[in-house]
C-alpha positions in Angstrom: 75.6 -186.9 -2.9 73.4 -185.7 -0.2 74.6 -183.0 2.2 73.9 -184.7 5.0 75.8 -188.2 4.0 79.0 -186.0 2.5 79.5 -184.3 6.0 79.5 -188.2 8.0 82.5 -189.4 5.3 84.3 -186.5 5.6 84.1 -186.6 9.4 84.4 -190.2 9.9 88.1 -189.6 7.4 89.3 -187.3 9.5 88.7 -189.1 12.7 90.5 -192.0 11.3 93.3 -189.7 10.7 93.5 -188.0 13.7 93.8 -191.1 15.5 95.9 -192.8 12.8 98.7 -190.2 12.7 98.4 -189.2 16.4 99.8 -192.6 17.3 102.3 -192.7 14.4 103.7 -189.1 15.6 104.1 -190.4 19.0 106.0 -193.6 17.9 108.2 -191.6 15.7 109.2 -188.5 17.7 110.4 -190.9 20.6 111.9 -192.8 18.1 114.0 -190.4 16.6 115.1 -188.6 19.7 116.0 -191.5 20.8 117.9 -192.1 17.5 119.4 -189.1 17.2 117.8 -189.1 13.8 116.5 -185.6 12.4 114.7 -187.5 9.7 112.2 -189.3 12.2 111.6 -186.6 14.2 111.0 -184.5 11.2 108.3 -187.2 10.0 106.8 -187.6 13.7 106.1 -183.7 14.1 104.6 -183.6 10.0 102.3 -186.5 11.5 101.1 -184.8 14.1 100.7 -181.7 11.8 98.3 -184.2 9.5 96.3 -184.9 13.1 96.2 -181.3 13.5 94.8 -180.6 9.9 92.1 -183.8 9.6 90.8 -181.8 13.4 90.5 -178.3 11.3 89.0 -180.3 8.3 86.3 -182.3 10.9 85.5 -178.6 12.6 85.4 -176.7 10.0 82.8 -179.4 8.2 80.7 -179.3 11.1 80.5 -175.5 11.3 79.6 -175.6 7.1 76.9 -177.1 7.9 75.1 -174.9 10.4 72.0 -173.8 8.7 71.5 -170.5 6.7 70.4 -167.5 8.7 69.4 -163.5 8.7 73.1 -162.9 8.2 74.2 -165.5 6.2 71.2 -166.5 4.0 72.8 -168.6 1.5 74.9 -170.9 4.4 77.7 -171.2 5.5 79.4 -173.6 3.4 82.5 -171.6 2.6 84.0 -172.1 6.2 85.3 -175.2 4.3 87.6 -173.0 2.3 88.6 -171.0 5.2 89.5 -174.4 6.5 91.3 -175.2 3.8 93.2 -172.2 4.0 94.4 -172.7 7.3 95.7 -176.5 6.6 97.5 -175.1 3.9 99.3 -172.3 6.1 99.9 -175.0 9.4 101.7 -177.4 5.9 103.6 -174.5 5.0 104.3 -173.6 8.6 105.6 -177.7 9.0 107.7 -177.4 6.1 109.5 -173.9 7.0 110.0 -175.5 10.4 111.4 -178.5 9.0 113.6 -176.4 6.4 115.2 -174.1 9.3 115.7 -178.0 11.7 117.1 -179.2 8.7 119.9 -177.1 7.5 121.2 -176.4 11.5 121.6 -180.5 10.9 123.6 -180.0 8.2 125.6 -177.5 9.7 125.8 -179.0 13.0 125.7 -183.2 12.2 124.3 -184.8 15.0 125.8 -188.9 15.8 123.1 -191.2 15.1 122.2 -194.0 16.9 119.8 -195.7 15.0 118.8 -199.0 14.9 117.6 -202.0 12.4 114.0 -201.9 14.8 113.6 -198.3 14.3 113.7 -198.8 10.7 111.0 -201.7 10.7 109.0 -199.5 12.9 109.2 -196.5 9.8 108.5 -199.2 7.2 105.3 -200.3 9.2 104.3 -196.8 9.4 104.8 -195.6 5.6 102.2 -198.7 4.5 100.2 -197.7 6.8 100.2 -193.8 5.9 100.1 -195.0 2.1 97.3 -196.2 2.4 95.5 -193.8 4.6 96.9 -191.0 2.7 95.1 -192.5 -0.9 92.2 -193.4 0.8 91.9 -189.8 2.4 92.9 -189.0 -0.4 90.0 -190.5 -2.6 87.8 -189.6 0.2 88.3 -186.0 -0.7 87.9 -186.2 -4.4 84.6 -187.8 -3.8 83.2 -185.3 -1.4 85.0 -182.4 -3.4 86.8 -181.4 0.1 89.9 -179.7 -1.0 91.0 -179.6 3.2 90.4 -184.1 2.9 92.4 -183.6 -0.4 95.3 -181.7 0.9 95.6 -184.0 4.1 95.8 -187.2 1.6 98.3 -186.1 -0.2 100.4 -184.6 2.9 99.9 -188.7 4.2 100.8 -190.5 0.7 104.1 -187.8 0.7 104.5 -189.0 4.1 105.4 -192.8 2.9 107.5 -191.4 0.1 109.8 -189.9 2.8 109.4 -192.6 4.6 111.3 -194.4 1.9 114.2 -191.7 2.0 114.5 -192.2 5.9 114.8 -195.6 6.0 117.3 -195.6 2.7 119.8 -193.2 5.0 119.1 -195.1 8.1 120.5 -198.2 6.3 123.4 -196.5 4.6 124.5 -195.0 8.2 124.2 -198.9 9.7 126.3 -200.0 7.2 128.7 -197.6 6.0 128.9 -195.1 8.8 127.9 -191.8 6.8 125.1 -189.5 8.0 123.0 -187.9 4.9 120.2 -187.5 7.4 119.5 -183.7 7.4 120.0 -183.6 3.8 117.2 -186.3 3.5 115.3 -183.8 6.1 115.9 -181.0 3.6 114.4 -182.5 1.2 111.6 -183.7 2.9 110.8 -180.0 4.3 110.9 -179.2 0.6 108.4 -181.4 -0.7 105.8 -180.5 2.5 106.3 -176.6 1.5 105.7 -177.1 -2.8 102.6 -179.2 -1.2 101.5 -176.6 1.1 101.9 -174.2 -2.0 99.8 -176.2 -4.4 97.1 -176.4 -1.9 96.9 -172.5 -0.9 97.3 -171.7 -4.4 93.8 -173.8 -5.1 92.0 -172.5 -2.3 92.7 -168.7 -2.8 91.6 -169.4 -6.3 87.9 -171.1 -4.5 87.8 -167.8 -2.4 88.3 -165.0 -5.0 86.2 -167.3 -7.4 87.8 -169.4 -10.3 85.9 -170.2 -13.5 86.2 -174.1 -12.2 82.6 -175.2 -12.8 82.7 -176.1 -16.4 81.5 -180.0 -16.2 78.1 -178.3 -13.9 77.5 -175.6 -16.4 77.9 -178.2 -19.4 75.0 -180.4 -17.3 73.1 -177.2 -16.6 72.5 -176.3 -20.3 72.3 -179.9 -21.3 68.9 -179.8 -18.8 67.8 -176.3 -19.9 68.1 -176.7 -23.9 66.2 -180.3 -23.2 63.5 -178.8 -21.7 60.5 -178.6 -24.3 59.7 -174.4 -24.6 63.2 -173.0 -24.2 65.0 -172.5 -27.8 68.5 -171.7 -26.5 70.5 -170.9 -23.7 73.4 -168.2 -22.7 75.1 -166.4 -20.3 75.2 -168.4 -17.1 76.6 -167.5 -14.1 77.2 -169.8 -11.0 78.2 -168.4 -7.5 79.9 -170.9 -5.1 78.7 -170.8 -1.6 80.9 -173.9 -0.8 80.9 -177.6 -1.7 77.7 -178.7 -3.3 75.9 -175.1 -2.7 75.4 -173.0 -5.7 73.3 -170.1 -6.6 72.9 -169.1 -10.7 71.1 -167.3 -13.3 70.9 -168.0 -16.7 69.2 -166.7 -19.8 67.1 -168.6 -22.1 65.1 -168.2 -25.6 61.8 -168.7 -25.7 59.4 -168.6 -28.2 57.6 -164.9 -28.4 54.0 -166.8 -28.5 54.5 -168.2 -25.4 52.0 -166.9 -23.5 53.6 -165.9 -19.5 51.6 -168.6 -17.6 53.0 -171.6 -20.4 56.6 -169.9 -19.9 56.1 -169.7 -16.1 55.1 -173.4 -16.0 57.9 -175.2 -17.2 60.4 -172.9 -16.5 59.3 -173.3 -12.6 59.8 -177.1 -13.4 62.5 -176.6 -14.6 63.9 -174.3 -11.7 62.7 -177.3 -9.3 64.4 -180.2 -11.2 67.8 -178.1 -11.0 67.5 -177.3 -7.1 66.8 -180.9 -6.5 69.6 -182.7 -8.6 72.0 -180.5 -9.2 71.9 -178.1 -5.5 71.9 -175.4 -7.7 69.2 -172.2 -7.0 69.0 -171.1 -10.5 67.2 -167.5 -11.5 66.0 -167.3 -15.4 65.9 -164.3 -17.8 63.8 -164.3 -20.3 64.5 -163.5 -24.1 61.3 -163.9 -26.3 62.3 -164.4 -30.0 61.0 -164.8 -32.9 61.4 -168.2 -34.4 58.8 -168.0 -37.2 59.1 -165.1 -40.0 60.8 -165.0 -42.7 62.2 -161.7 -41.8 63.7 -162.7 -38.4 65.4 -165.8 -39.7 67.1 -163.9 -42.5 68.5 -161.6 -39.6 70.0 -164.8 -38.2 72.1 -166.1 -41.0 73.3 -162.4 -41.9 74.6 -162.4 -38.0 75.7 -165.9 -38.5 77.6 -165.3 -40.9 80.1 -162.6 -39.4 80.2 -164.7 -36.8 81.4 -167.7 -38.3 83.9 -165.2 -40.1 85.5 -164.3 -36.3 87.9 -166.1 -34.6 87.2 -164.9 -31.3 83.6 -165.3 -31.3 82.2 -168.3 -29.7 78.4 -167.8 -30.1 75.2 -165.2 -30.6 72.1 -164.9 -28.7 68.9 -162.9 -27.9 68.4 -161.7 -31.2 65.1 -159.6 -32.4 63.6 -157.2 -34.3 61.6 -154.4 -32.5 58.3 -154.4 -34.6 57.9 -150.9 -33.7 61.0 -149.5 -34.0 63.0 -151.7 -36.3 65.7 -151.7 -33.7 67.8 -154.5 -34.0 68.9 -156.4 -30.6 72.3 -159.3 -30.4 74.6 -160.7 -28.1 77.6 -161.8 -28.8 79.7 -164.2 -26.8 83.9 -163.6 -27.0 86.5 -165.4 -26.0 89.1 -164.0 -22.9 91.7 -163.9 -25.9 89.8 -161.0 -27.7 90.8 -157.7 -26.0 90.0 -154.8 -28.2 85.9 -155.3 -27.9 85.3 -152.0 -29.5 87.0 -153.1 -32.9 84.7 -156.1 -33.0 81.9 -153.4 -32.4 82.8 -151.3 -34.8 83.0 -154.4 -37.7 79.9 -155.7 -36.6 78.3 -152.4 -36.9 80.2 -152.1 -40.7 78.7 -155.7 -41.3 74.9 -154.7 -40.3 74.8 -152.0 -42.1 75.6 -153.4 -45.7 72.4 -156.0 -44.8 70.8 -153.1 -43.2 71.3 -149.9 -44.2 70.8 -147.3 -41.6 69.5 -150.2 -38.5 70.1 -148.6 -34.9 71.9 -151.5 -33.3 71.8 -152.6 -29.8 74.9 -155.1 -29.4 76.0 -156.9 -26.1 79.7 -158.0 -26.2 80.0 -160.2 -23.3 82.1 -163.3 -22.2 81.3 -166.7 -20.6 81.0 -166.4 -17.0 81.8 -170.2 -15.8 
């Protein structure tokens, strides 16, 4: 999805909600004041919180998009997670607010005075914020907004309660008995796991999660296609907001490749990546040898102790220094493994009985995305 056409649907979502749960907080903060009914007035000022977050989610989309410059050369597309963060700490802010309204309800009951209209009036307004909360809600997913995400889910919560109001409004019409502020308390309960859930995701955006495992599985699907490269490892993908990536990688290729054959389909390459996938992509270079006897034997003897190790996932940029003899290997571990030096020190044991006396130049490393 373009860039361009991702901004408009997020903007155009949270318009809608704005002016969607503007008019619903009105309706139900005059209605449950007038009511007497902490529930209401608890769902009125949560709606007007939504409002309040689709605005940060529209702002903080428009300022993501402001083009790069001298200070910020790579964009400015993580404002969105700011944004994000701030929606989660107004939900959280909701919730406590609700939590504190709720209990004083409980401990000073209030005499309702609600009414079988006010009740239609909630039902009318849980459809409607059902479905504008899984439409937001679908909105975000689509765009890969985690603010759109967090506001959805807030409105589809918001019917759910809904639901819980109108079940205690009816049991107070006809039996007389106020559970009200208990239905309050655990409204404000649900809003505060959800404002949680949604901090605890976008902290994890800002301090960089290894989330980008369906990209990088594309990524080296495109690189090991592309005619010249042997294999691929050690990718690593920086996330400069929604869509806006910047990488490096490093491939095999053969070592007869002259550097104006390698230059000209890894630049290809490098094109086809920033155009499809927004990803600016660097590329090291390992040249290998794919065709003597002598370096294929030293790939089956590494092969085989790494077939033998549970917590080794792959090898890479092997060779032989023709001058030197030196023998150079990565090996990719899993997060599991902690004692790397162990696995040095048996991989060392293991060269040596195929190669007696080899200086060794092993790279222990894990997967980066």
């Amino acid at each position: 999805m373009k860039n361009s056409e991702r901004q408009k649907i997020i903007v155009r979502t949270s318009a809608l909600g704005i002016a969607v749960n503007l008019v619903i907080a009105i309706v139900k903060i005059l209605l449950g004041l007038a009511a007497a009914s902490l529930a209401i007035v608890s769902e009125g000022i949560n709606n007007a919180s939504d409002a309040a977050s689709s605005a940060l989610t529209m702002v903080g989309t428009k300022l993501s998009a402001k083009h790069p410059d001298e200070k910020h050369p790579f964009g400015y597309g993580r404002i969105e997670y700011l944004t994000s963060l701030v929606v989660a700490m107004l939900i959280l802010y909701t919730g406590l607010s609700l939590l504190k309204e709720s209990i004083d309800g409980i401990l000073h009951p209030a005499v309702m005075s609600v009414s079988y209209l006010a009740i239609a009036i909630v039902a009318v307004s849980a459809i409607i914020k059902f479905v504008l909360g899984i439409y937001t809600m679908r909105m975000g997913k689509r765009t890969g907004s985690d603010a759109l995400t967090a506001v959805g889910r807030e409105g589809r919560n918001d019917s759910v309660f809904s639901v819980v109001t109108i079940t205690v409004s009816i049991l107070y019409l006809a039996f007389g008995f106020s559970l009200d502020a208990y239905a309050g308390l655990v409204f404000a309960l649900i809003v505060i796991r959800s404002g949680f859930g949604t901090l605890k995701e976008t902290l994890s955006n800002l301090i960089g999660k290894s989330g980008k495992k369906e990209l990088a599985a594309q990524l080296y699907r495109e690189i090991r296609a592309t005619d010249g490269i042997i294999a691929a490892a050690d990718m690593m993908l920086h996330d400069y907001g929604p869509d806006a990536y910047s990488g490096s990688v490093n491939i095999e290729v053969d070592h007869s490749v002259s550097i104006g054959d390698a230059y000209a389909f890894i630049h290809d390459l490098q094109l086809r990546i920033m155009h499809e996938y927004h990803v600016t992509m660097v590329f090291g270079i390992y040249a290998v040898d794919t065709d003597s006897a002598e370096s294929r034997a030293l790939r089956r003897v590494i092969g085989d102790f790494v077939r033998a190790q549970e917590h080794v996932k792959s090898y890479h940029a092997v060779y032989i220094d023709p001058k030197t003899g030196k023998i150079y290997c990565d090996i990719i571990v899993d997060y599991a493994l902690k004692d790397w030096e162990t696995m040095r020190k048996e991989f060392a044991e293991h060269m040596e009985k195929n190669y007696p006396g080899c200086e060794l130049e092993l790279t222990i490393e894990t997967e980066y995305v």
